[in-house]
C-alpha positions as CSV (number, residue, x, y, z in Angstrom):
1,X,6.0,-77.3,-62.9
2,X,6.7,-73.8,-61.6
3,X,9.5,-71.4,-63.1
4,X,12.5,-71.4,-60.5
5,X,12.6,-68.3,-58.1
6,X,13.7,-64.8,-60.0
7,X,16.7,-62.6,-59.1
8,X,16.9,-59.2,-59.8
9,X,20.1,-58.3,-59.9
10,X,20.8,-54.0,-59.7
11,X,24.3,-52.7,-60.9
12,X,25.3,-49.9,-61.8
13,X,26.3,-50.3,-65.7
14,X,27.0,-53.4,-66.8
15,X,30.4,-52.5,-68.6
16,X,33.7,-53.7,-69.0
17,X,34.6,-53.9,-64.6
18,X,35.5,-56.9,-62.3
19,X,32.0,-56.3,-60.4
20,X,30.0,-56.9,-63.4
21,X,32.5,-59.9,-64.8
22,X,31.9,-61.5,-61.2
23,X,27.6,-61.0,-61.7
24,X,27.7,-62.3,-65.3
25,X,30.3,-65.6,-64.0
26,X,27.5,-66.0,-61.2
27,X,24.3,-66.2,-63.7
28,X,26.2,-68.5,-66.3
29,X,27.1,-70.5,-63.7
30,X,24.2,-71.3,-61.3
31,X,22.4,-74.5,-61.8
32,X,19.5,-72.9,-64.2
33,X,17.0,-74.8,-62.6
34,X,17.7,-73.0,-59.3
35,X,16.8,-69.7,-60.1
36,X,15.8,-67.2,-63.1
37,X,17.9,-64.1,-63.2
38,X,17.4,-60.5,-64.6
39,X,19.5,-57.5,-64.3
40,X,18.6,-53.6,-64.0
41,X,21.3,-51.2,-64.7
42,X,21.6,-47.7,-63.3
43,X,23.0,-46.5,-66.1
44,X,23.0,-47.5,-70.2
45,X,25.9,-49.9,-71.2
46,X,26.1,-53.3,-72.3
47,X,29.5,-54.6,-72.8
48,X,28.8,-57.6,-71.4
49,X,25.0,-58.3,-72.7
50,X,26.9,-61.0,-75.7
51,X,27.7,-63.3,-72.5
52,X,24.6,-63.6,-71.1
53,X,21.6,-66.2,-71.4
54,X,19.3,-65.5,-73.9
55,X,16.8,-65.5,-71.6
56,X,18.5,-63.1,-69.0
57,X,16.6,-60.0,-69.5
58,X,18.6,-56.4,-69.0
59,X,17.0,-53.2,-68.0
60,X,17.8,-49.8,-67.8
61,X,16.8,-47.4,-65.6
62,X,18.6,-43.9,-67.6
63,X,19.5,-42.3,-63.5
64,X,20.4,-39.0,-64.1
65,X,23.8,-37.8,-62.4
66,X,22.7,-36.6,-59.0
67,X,20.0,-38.0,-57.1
68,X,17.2,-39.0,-59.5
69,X,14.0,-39.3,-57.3
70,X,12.0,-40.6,-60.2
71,X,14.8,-43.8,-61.2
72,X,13.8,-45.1,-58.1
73,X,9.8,-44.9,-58.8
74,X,10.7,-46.5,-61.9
75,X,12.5,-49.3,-60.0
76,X,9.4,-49.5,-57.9
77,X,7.4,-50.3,-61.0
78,X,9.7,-52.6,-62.7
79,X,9.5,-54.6,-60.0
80,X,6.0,-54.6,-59.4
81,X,5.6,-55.9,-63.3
82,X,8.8,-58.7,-62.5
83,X,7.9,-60.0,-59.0
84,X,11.1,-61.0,-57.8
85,X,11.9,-63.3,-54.8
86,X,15.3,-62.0,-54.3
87,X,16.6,-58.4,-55.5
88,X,20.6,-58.0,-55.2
89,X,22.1,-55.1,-55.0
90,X,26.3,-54.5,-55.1
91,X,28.2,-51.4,-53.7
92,X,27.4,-47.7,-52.8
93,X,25.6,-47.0,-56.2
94,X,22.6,-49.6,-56.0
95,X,22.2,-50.1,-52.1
96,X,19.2,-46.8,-51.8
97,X,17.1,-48.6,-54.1
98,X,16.5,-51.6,-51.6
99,X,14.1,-48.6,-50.5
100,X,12.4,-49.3,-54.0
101,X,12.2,-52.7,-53.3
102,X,11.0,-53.1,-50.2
103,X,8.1,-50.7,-51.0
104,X,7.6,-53.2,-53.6
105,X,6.6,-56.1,-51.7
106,X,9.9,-58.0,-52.2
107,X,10.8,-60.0,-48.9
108,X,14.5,-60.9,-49.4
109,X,16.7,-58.1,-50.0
110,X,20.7,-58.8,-50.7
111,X,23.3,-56.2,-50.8
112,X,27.0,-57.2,-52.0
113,X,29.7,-55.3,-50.7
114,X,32.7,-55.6,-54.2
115,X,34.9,-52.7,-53.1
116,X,35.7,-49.1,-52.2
117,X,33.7,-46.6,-54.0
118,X,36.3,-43.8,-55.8
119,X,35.5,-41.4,-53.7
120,X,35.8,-43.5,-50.2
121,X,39.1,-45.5,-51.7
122,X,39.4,-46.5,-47.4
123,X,35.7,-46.5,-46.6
124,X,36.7,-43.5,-43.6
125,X,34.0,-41.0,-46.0
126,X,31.4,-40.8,-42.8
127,X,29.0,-39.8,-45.1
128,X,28.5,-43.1,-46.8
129,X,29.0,-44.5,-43.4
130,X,25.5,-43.1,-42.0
131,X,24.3,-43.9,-45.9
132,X,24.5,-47.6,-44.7
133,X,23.7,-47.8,-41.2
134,X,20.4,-46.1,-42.4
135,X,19.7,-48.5,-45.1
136,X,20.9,-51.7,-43.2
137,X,17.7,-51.9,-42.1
138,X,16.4,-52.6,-45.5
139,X,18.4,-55.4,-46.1
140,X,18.1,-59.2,-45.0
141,X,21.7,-60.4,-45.9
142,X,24.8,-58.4,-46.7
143,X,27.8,-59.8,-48.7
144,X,31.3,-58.8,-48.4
145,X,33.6,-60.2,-50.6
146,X,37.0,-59.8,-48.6
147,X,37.7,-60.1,-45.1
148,X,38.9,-56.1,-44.9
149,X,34.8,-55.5,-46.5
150,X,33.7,-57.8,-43.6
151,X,35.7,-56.2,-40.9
152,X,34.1,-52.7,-42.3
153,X,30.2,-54.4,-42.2
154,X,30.8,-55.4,-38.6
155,X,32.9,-52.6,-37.0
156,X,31.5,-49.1,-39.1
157,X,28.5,-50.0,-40.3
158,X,27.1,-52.2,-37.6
159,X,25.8,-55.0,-39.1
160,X,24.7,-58.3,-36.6
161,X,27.1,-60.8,-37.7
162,X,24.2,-63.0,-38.6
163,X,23.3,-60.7,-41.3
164,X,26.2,-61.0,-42.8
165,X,28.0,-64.4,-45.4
166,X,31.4,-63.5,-47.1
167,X,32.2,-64.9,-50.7
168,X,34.9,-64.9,-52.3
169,X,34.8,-64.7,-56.1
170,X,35.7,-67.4,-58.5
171,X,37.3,-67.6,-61.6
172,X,36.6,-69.5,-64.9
173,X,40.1,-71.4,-65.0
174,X,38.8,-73.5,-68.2
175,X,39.4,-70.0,-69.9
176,X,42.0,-68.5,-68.0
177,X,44.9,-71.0,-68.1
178,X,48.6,-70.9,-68.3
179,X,50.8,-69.8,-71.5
180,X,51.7,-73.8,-73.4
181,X,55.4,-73.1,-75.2
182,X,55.9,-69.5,-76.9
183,X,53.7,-66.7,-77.0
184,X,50.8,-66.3,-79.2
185,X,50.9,-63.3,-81.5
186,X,48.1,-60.5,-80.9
187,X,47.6,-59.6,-84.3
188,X,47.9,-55.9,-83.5
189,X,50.2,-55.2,-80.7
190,X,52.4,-53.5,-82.4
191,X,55.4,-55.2,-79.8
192,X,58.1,-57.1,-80.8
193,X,57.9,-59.8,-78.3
194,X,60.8,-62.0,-78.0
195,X,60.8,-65.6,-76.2
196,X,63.3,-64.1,-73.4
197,X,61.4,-61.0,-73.3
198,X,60.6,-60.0,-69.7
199,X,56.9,-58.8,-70.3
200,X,54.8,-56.9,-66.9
201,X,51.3,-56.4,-67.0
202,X,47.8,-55.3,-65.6
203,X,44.4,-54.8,-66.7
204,X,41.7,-52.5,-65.2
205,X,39.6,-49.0,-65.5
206,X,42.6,-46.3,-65.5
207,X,41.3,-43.7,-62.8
208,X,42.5,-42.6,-59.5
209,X,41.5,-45.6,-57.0
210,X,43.4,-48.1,-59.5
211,X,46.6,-46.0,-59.8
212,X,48.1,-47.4,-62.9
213,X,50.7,-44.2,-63.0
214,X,52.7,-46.1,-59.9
215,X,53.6,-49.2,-62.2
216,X,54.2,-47.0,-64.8
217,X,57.1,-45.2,-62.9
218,X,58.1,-48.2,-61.2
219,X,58.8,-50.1,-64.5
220,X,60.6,-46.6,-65.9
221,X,62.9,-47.3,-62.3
222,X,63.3,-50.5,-63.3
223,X,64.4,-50.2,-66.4
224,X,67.0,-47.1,-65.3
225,X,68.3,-49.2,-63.1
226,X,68.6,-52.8,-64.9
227,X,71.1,-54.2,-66.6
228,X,72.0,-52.8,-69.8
229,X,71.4,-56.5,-71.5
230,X,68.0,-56.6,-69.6
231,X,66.7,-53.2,-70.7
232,X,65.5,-53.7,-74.1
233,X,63.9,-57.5,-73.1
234,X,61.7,-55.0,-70.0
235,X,58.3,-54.4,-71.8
236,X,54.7,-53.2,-70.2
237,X,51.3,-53.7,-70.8
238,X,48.5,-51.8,-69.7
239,X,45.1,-52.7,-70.4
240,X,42.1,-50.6,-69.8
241,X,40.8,-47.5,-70.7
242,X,40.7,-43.8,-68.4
243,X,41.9,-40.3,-67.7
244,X,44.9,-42.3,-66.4
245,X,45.9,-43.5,-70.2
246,X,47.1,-39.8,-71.7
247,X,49.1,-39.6,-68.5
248,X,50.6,-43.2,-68.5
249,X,51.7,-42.4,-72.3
250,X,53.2,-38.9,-71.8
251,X,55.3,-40.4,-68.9
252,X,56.4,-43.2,-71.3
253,X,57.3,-40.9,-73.6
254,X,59.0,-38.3,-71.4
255,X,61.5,-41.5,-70.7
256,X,61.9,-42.7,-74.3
257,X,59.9,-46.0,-73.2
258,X,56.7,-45.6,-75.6
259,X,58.3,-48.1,-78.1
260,X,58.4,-50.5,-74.9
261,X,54.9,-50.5,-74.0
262,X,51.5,-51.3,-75.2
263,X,48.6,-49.0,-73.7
264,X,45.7,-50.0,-76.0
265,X,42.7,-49.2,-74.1
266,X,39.8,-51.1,-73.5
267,X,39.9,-54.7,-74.7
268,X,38.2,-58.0,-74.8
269,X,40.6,-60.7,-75.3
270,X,41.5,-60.4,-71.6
271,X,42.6,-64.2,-71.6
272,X,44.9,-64.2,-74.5
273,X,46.5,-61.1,-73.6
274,X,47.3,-62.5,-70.2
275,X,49.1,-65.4,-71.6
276,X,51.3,-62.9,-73.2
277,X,53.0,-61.4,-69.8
278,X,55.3,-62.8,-67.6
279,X,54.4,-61.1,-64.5
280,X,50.5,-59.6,-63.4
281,X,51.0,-56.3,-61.0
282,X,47.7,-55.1,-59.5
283,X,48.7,-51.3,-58.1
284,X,45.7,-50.2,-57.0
285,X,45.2,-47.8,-54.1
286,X,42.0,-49.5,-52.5
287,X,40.6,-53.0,-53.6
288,X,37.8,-55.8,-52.8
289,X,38.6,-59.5,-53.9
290,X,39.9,-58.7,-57.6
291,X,38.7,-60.9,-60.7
292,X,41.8,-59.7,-62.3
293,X,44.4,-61.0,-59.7
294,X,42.3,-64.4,-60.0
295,X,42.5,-64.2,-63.9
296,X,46.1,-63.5,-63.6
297,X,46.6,-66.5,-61.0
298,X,44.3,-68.9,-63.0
299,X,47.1,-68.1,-65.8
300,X,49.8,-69.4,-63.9
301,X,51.1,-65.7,-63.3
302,X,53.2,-64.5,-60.3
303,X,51.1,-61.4,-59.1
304,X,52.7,-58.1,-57.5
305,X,49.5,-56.6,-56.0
306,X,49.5,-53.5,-53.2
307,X,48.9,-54.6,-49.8
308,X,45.4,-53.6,-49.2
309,X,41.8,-54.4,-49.1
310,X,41.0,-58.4,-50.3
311,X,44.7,-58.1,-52.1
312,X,46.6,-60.2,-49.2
313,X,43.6,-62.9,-49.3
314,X,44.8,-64.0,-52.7
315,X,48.4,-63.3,-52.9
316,X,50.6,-65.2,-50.2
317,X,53.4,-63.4,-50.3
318,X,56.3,-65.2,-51.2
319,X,54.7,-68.0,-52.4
320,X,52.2,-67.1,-55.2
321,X,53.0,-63.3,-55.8
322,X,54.4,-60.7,-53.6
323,X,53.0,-57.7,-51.8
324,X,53.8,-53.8,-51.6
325,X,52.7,-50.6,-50.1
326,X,50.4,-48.2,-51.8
327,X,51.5,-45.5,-54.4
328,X,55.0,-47.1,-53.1
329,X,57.0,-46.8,-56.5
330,X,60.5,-48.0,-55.3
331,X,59.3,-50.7,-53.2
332,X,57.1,-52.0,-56.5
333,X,60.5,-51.4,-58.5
334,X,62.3,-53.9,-56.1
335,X,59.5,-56.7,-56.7
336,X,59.5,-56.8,-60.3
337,X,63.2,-56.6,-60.6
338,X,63.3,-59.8,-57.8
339,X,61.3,-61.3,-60.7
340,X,63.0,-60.2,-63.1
341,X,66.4,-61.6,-62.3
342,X,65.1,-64.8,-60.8
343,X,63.5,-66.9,-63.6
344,X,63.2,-69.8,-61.1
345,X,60.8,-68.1,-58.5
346,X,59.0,-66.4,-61.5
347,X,58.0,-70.0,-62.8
348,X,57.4,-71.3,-59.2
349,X,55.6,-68.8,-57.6
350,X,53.3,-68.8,-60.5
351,X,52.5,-72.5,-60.4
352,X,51.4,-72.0,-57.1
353,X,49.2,-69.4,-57.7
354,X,47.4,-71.6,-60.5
355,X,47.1,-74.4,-57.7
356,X,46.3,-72.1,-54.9
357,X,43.0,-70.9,-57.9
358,X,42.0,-74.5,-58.6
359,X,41.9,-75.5,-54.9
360,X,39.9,-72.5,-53.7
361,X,38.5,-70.0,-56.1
362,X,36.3,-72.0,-59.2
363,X,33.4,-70.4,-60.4
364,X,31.1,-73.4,-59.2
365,X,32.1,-73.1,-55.5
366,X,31.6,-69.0,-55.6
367,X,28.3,-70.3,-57.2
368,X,27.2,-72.8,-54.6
369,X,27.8,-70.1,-51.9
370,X,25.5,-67.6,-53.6
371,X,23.1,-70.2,-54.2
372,X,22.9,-71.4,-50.0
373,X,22.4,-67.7,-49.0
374,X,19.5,-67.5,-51.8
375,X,17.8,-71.0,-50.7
376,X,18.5,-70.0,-46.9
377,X,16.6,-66.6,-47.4
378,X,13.8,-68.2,-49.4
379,X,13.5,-71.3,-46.7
C-alpha cells in the first residue's frame, strides 16, 4: 500500500507563537492516513518539536538575516531528496521560497496568510505588496485566515477569488476548558490569589505589533480609579517574553503595582495559567485569527480584544467579549472595569464564548478544511 501524500510545511522558527501552535494543532490532528507531514524551519528553534509525531521530521535551513541566496538552493535540494506533493508556506517570511519549490518539480504550492508582519502591522507597506503580486503566480491556493486577510488577498494583492479558501483556526477545547471551583495554585507565581480576586490576563510575544504596554496602563487607570475595596483584589498577568517585558515592569513599578502583577516570561503551562484569570484582554495593534483569544474563549473567559484584523470574527461584542480601539488606553480601562463591577456579565459572557468555541472553532473541523483544499489540489 503506498505511504499517504507528504506535506512540507515552511515556517519560519518553530517557537513558542500562535502560527506555529496552529501548524502543530493541524499535524496532530489530521487523519494520519491522509497525509505525511514534515516541517522546514527558516530559522533554528524547537519549542514545540516535544508535541510533534515521532515520525514528523523537522529541518533547518540556518537563513542568515538578510536575504540568504543560498537558504533557498538548500530548500531546492531538500526538496528534491523529500518529494513532496504539497509544500505550505505561512506569511511574508516563507512565501519567496515557493520559488524553491516550484523549481523543484512540486505541483501544488499553498501559501497561508496568519497575520500582519511587524513591520506591515496594516499590510499598507507597498513593498511587500508588489512582493506578493510577484509571487502569486507561484502559488496554486492561498489561505487567509480572517476575513480582513481575505479582503487584503482579493483587493491589494490581486488574487482570483478562486485561488483563494479562508480557514479559521481551531482550538483543542479538551485542553483548554473552563476553571471547575477555586483556582489552582501555580507553584511559583509568587501572587496571592484570593477566590474574589479580580485577575486580567494575556499571553503573547511582547514587541511592538502586540502592544502589551496599552493593558499595562489601562489596568494602572483602572486601578487609580476603582474603588478603594476593589484595588487590592485588581491583579494582572502577562505572559510572554520581549523587549516589551523591562518596559511593562518599570511602568509597574513607577505606580507601586509590581506586587500586583505577574510578568514571568515565556511559559508553557498556557492552559493552567488561563484557568487562573478572570478576564483574557488581547491588545494587539494588528492581528490574524488569534489561537490565544480561542484558548481564552475555549476557557470560558470573557475576552477584551482591539477591534482589528480577525479580532471582531471571534469576539461578538457584547455577547462573548467586548471590543476597543487600538493603543486606546481609556476606552480598554472602561471595559475591564464594566467587568469588573458586573460579576453577572463576566460569568455570562464567558459561557458564551465557550459555546460560541465548541459550535464553530474545534480543531477537527479547522482540520477537515485543510484536508479538502489538500485532496482538491491533489484531485
Amino acid at each position: 500500500m503506498p505511504s499517504p501524500p507528504l506535506v512540507v510545511h515552511i515556517n519560519y522558527r518553530l517557537s513558542m507563537g500562535g502560527l506555529e501552535n496552529g501548524l502543530v494543532n493541524l499535524i496532530n490532528t489530521m487523519p494520519k492516513d491522509a497525509y505525511r507531514h514534515a516541517i522546514v524551519c527558516l530559522k533554528p528553534g524547537n519549542d514545540f518539536t516535544h508535541r510533534l509525531p515521532s515520525d514528523v521530521a523537522v529541518y533547518c535551513l540556518d537563513k542568515q538575516d538578510g536575504q540568504d541566496w543560498p537558504s533557498f538552493l538548500r530548500f531546492y535540494r531538500l526538496l528534491k531528496q523529500l518529494k513532496p506533493a504539497i509544500v505550505h508556506s505561512r506569511n511574508l517570511a516563507t512565501i519567496e521560497y515557493q520559488l524553491s519549490a516550484w523549481a523543484a518539480g512540486v505541483k501544488q504550492r499553498v501559501h497561508g496568510e496568519h497575520g500582519w508582519d511587524v513591520y506591515d502591522p496594516d499590510g499598507s507597506n507597498k513593498k511587500y505588496q508588489w512582493l506578493r503580486r510577484g509571487l502569486k503566480l507561484f502559488v496554486c491556493r492561498f489561505i487567509p485566515l480572517s476575513k480582513h486577510l481575505e479582503s487584503y488577498l482579493l483587493d491589494k494583492i490581486h488574487v482570483p477569488p478562486a485561488k483563494i479558501t479562508r480557514i479559521i483556526n481551531g482550538v483543542d477545547t479538551a485542553h483548554f476548558y473552563p476553571r471547575a471551583g477555586q483556582r489552582l495554585a501555580i507553584a511559583d507565581c509568587p501572587l496571592t490569589l484570593a477566590s474574589d480576586d479580580f485577575i486580567i490576563g494575556t499571553i503573547g510575544r511582547m514587541h511592538g505589533v502586540k502592544d502589551q504596554l496599552t493593558l499595562v496602563n489601562a489596568f494602572i487607570h483602572l486601578h487609580q480609579r476603582a474603588d478603594p475595596k476593589l484595588q487590592p483584589r485588581l491583579k494582572l498577568i502577562i505572559i510572554g517574553d520581549g523587549p516589551l517585558r523591562e518596559p511593562a515592569l518599570a511602568l509597574l513599578a513607577q505606580h507601586n503595582l509590581q506586587a500586583q502583577a505577574w510578568l514571568p516570561g515565556q511559559r508553557t503551562d498556557t492552559a493552567d495559567l488561563l484557568r487562573l484569570l478572570d478576564l483574557f484582554v488581547l491588545p494587539s495593534q494588528a492581528e490574524g485569527i488569534s489561537n490565544t483569544i480561542l484558548e481564552a474563549m475555549a476557557t470560558g473567559l470573557p475576552v477584551v480584544a482591539t477591534d482589528v484584523g480577525g479580532n471582531p470574527e471571534l469576539v461578538a461584542h457584547g455577547e462573548t467579549g467586548l471590543l476597543t480601539p487600538v493603543g486606546d488606553v481609556l476606552s480598554m480601562a472602561a471595559k475591564l472595569m464594566a467587568y469588573a463591577d458586573n460579576a453577572t456579565q463576566l460569568q455570562q459572557h464567558g459561557a458564551n464564548a465557550r459555546q460560541r468555541v465548541l459550535a464553530e472553532f474545534s480543531l477537527t473541523a479547522m482540520a477537515a478544511r485543510y484536508q479538502s483544499v489538500y485532496d482538491a489540489l491533489l484531485n
